[in-house]
N, C-alpha and C positions, 0 to 999 in steps of 0.2 A: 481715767475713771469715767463710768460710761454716767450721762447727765439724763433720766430718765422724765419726762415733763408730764406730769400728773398733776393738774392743778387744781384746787379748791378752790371753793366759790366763795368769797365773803361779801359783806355786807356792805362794804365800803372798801376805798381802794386807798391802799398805801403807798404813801412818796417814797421809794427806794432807789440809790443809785445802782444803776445796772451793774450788774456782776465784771463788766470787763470795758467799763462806761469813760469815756473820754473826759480828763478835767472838767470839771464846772459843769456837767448833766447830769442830771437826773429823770430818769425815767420809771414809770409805773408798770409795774408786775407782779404775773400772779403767783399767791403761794403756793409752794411744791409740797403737795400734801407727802410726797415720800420721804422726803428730808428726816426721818424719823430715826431713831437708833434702832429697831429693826432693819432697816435698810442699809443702813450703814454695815449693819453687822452681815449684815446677809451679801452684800460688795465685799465686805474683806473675805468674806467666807470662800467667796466666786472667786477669789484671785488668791488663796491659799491652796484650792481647791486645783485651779487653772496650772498652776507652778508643777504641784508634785502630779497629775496627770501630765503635761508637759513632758517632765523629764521622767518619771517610770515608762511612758511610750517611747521615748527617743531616747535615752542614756540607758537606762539600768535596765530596758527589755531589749535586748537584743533582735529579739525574732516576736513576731504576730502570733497573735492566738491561733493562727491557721500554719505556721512554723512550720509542719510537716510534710505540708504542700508546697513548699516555695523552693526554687532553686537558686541555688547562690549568688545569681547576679540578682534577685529580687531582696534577699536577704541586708537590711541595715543595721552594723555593728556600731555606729555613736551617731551622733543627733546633726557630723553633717558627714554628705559624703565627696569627697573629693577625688578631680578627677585629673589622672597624672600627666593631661595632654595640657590643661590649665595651670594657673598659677597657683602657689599653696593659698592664695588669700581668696579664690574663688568659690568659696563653699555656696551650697544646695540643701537647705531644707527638705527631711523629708514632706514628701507630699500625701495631703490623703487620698485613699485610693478609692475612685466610685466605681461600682456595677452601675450602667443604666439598663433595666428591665426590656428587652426587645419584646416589647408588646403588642400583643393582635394591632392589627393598621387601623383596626375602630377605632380604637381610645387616642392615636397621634393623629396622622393622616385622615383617616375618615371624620374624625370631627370637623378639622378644614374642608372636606368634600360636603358632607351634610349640612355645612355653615351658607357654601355657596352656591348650592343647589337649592337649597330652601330663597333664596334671595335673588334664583334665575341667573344668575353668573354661568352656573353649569349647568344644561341641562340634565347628565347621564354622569354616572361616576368615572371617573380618571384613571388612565391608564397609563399614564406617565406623572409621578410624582412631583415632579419640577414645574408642572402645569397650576400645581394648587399651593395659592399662596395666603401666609399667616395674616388675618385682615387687622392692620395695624386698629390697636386701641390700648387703653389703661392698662390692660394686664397683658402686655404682650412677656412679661419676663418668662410663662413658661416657655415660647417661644424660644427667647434667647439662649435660657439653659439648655434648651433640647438639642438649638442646633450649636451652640458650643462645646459638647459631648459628642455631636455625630464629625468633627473637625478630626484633621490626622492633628495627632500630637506633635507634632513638630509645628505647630502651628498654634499650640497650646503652651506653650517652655516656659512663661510666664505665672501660669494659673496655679492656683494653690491646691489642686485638684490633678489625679491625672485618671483618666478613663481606662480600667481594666477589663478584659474580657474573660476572664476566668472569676467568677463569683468567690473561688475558693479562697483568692487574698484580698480581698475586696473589705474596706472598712465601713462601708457605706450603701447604700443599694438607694439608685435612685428610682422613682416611679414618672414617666415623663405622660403621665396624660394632661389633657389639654384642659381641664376640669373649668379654666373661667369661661373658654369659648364654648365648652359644651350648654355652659348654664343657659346661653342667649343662642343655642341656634335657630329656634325654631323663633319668628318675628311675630307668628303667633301662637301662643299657647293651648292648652286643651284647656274648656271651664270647666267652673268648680267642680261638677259633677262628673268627671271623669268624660263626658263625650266630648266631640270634636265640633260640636255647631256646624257651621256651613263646611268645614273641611271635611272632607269625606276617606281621604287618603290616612295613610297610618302617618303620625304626626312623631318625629323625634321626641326620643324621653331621656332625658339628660337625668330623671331619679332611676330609671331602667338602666345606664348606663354606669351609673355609681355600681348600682348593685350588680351588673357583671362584673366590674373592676374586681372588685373584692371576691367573690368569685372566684375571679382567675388568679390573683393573689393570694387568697389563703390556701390554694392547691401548693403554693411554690416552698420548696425544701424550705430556703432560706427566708422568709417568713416564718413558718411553722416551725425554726428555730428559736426563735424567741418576741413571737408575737408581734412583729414588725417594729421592734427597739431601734433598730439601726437604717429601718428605713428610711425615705424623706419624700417630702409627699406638697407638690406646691398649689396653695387654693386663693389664690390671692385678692380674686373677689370674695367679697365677707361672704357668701351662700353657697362659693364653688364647696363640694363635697359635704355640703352639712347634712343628708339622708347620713353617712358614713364614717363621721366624723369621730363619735365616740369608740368608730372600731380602726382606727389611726393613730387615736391620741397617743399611743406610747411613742408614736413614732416623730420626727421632725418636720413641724410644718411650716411651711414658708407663706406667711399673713400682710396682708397690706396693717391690719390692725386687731383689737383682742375685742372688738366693739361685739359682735353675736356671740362669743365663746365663753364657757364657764370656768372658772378656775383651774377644774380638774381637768380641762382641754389643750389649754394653750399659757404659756408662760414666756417672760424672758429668760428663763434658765435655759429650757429643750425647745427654743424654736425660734425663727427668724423672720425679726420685719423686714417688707420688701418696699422699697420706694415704686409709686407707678410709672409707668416710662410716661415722661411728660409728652405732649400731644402738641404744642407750636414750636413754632422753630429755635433754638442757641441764641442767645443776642452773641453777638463774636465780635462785639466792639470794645472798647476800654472803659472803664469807671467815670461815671462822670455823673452831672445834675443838669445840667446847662440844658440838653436836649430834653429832659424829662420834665415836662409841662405840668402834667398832675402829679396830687400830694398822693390819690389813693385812689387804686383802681380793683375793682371788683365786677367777674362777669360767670354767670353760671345762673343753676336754676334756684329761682327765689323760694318757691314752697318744696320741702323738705318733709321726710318723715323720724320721726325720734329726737335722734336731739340735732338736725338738721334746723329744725324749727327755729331758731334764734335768727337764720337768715332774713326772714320775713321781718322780723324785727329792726336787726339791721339796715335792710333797706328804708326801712319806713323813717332811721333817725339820721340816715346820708345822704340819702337821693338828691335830696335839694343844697345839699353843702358845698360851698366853693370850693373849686379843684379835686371835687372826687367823679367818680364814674363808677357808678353802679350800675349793669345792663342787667335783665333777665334774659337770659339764651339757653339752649340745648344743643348738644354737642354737633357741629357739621359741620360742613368746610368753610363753609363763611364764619361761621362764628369761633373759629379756631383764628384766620385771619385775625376778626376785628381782637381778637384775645391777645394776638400777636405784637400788633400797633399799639393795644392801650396795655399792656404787660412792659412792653422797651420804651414806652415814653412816660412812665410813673414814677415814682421814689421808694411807693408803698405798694404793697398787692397783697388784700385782705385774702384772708382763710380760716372762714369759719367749717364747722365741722357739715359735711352731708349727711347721708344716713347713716353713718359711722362717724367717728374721730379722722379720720384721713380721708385724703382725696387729692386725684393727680393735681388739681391749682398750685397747689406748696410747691412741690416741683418743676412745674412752669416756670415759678414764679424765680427760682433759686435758678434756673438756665437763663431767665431772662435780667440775672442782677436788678433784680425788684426784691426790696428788702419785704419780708413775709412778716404780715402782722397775724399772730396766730392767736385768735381768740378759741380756747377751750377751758376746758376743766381738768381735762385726763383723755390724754395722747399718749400714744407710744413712736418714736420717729425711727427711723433707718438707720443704722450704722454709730449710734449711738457711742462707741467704744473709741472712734476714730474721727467725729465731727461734735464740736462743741455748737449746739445749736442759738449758744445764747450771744455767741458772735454774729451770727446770720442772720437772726429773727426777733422781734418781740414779740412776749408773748403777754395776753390779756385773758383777764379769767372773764366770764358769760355774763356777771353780775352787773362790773363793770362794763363792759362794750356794750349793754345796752343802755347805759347812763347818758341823756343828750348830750354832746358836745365830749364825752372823755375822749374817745376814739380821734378826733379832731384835736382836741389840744393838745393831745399827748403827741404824737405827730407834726402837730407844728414846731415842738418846742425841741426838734431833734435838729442840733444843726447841721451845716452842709459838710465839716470834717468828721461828724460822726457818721452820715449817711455814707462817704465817700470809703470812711472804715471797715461798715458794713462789707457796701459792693468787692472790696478789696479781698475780704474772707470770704463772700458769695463764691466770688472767682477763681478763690484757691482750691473750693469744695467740690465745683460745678462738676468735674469729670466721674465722681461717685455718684451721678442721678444720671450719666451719659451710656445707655447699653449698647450703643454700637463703637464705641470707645472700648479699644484693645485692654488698656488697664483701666477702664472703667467699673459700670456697675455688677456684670455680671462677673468679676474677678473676686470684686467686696464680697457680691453673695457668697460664692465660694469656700472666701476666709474665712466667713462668719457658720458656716455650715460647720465647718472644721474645728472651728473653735468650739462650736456645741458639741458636736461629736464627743471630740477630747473633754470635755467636761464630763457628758454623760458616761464617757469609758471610766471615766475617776469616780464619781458618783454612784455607780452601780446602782442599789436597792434604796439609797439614800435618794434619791430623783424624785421622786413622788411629795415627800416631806419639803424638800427644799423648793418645790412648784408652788404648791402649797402658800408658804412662806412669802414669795418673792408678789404672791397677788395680794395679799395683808392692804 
C-alpha cells in the first residue's frame, strides 16, 4: 500500500512511537492529514480498479485496441509468454509498449546546443551530435529517459517498457522534450517589459518554445485522437511547461511534486512523481555511526520563496546547536564537495521544503545513508507503492521544527541500533534514487508509468472524478 505523507500542522507535538520503531522508542511525528476514510476508500478503489485492468489487458483481451494492425508475432494470447528455447518456469510479462515522438532537434538536441552556446561552451551550432552533452543537474531524468529509449533493446530486456517504432501498437506516446533545461537556457532573461536591456541579440524563449511544441503536437494524428490521454509529457522542474500545462493535463505528467499544480492538473492517480537525480557522490561504505561526527547536517540556500520560508527559521533555532552544521550555499562544485563530507559524516540530514515540497537534498541525503529528517506539511515522495518512507526518514510537521530545542531532542533521543536500522533500509532503497543503475531509477519510472497507464485504460471517463477525489 502506497504510504502518501501529507502532513498537518498542529499545534503542539505528539509523543508517538514510530510506525516501525525499535523496542523502548519513541519518536515524534506528524499527523497524516490523508489517513482519512476517503482515502482509504479511494486506495481500495486504486487496487480493485488496478486488478480487473490488469487482467482484462493481459487475460481476457487477447489482442490491443489496435488488433488489426499487429502481426502474429506482436499478438499476446495470456498474461505471460513463453518461450520454448527456455524453461517452462521462465515466463515474461507483457511489456508496455512506448512510441517516443522523433521530434524536430529543437526541442531534444537543440535545447542542449542553445544551453551551451548561451554559456560560450559552443560558439556555432553542432554538427555532430555526440559533441553536445546533457549538463548534469537536478532534473536530468529527462535526460535519462530519452537516452534510455534511443538504446537497442537488447540492451533494454530488463525494462518494463519496450520502445516501438510503429505508433499503430504503441500504448503509450512519449514526448522527449527537454522542458526543465529549456526553462534555464538563457543565464539571462529578457525584463519585465518584454525587451532585452543591454542584450541586443534575439534572446532564447523557452515560453516560445512550449508554444511550438504544442504546435507541432496537436498537428500529429495520434494526439488528435484523443486529446493526448495516452501521452506522457516530463516537467520535472515545478515551472518546466506551465505556459502549456492546462493543454497536457489529460495527459501523464512526470513531477518532482504537485507544489504549482491545481487539482484538475496533476494527481496521484494519472501522473508520476520523479525523484531528482541527486548531485554528490554514493557513500558506497557500510552502515555505521562511528565515523559520523555530527547529529545533523544541513546545507543549501537559507532564504526561500513560499513555503521554503521556514528555512530561515530553522536556521536561526540550529545554527549554534552542538553537533549540527547548518551552511548557507548555492549550488557549485565546491559546495557539492563540502555537501559531500558533511552528508557521509552525519547521522541526520535535514530537509525542509524549498520553493516547493521537494528538492534534490532528500535524495543526497538517502545515497549518502543520512537518515532524512523531513520537516513538512504535505509532500508527495517517489515510488511511493515500493518504498515505505517511514523506515528511511522522520518526519516533522512546520509547527513543531520550529519549536527551540524539538528538532534537537528528538534526534538525540534516537539511539545508535535504531539509526543503524535506518541506514540498513537507506541501503536497501538506495538503488531506486541511482539513474545510472541498470535496474535503477529510470526502470521504477517505467513501472510506474505503466502502472498509470493501465489504470487510466481501466478508468476511462471515470479519471477525471477519481483525480478529483484523490486531491480531497
Amino acid at each position: 500500500m502506497s504510504y502518501h505523507h501529507r502532513m498537518k500542522a498542529t499545534t503542539r507535538s505528539t509523543q508517538l512511537p514510530h510506525p516501525n520503531a525499535f523496542p523502548g522508542i519513541a519518536i515524534s511525528t506528524s499527523k497524516m492529514a490523508q489517513k482519512s476514510f476517503v482515502k482509504r476508500t479511494l486506495a481500495t478503489v486504486f487496487v480493485l480498479l488496478s486488478v480487473y485492468a490488469f487482467f482484462n489487458t493481459f487475460v481476457f483481451s487477447p489482442l490491443s485496441h489496435n488488433s488489426s494492425s499487429l502481426d502474429n508475432s506482436s499478438v499476446t494470447f495470456s498474461l505471460f509468454a513463453s518461450d520454448s528455447a527456455k524453461s517452462a518456469h521462465d515466463f515474461s510479462p507483457r511489456r508496455t509498449k512506448v512510441y517516443m515522438y522523433d521530434l524536430p532537434r529543437r526541442f531534444t538536441y537543440g535545447v542542449i546546443e542553445s544551453y551551451t552556446i548561451a554559456r560560450g561552451v559552443l560558439k556555432s551550432p553542432a554538427d555532430n551530435l555526440s559533441a553536445l552533452k546533457y549538463p548534469g543537474n537536478q532534473h536530468s531524468a529527462e535526460w535519462y529517459l530519452f537516452w534510455d529509449l534511443m538504446k537497442d533493446e537488447n540492451a533494454r530486456v530488463s525494462s518494463p517498457v519496450v520502445r516501438v517504432m510503429d505508433p499503430e501498437v504503441a500504448d503509450l506516446f512519449y514526448v522527449p522534450f527537454f522542458s526543465s533545461l529549456s526553462l534555464v537556457v538563457n543565464p539571462i532573461r529578457p525584463n519585465g517589459d518584454g525587451s532585452l536591456g543591454a542584450v541586443e541579440k534575439k534572446v532564447y524563449s523557452d515560453e516560445e518554445m512550449q508554444e511550438n511544441l504544442m504546435e507541432w503536437l496537436e498537428g500529429q494524428l495520434y494526439w488528435k485522437r484523443n486529446n493526448g490521454w495516452d501521452h506522457v509529457f516530463i516537467c520535472q522542474d515545478p515551472n518546466a511547461l506551465y505556459k502549456v500545462v492546462d493543454r497536457i493535463k489529460n495527459g501523464v505528467l512526470l513531477l518532482s511534486d504537485f507544489g504549482r499544480l491545481r487539482p484538475d492538473q496533476a494527481s496521484l492517480v494519472k501522473d508520476v512523481i520523479l525523484p531528482y537525480s541527486h548531485r554528490i557522490n554514493t557513500f558506497n561504505g557500510d552502515v555505521g555511526v562511528e565515523m559520523r561526527k555530527s547529529l545533523l547536517f544541513f546545507m543549501g540556500n537559507r532564504y526561500r520563496k513560499e513555503g521554503g520560508k521556514i528555512r530561515d527559521k530553522l536556521f536561526q533555532i540550529l545554527e549554534d546547536e552542538e553537533g549540527v552544521i547548518v551552511k548557507h550555499g548555492a549550488q557549485s562544485r565546491e559546495s557539492r564537495r563540502a555537501a559531500t563530507q558533511g552528508m557521509h559524516t552525519s547521522k541526520f540530514c535535514l530537509h525542509p521544503a524549498g520553493d516547493t515540497p521537494s528538492a534534490c537534498r532528500l535524495f543526497d541525503a538517502i545515497v549518502s545513508l543520512c537518515v532524512p529528517v523531513i520537516v513538512s506539511d504535505h509532500i508527495e515522495l517517489p515510488f511511493e507503492d515500493v518504498i515505505d518512507y517511514r523506515k528511511i526518514a522522520i518526519f516533522v510537521d512546520s509547527i513543531s521544527a520550529v519549536k527551540p530545542g524539538f528538532i534537537i531532542e528528538l534526534l538525540r533521543a534516537v539511539s545508535k541500533d535504531r539509526i543503524l536500522g535506518y541506514q540498513r533500509e537507506l541501503k536497501k532503497v538506495k538503488h531506486y534514487f541511482e539513474y545510472e543503475d541498470p535496474n535503477g531509477t529510470v526502470n521504477e519510472i517505467w513501472r510506474q508509468i505503466s502502472r498509470v497507464s493501465l489504470l487510466k485504460s481501466a478508468l476511462g471517463g471515470c479519471l477525471n472524478c477519481l483525480t478529483a477525489a484523490a486531491r480531497i
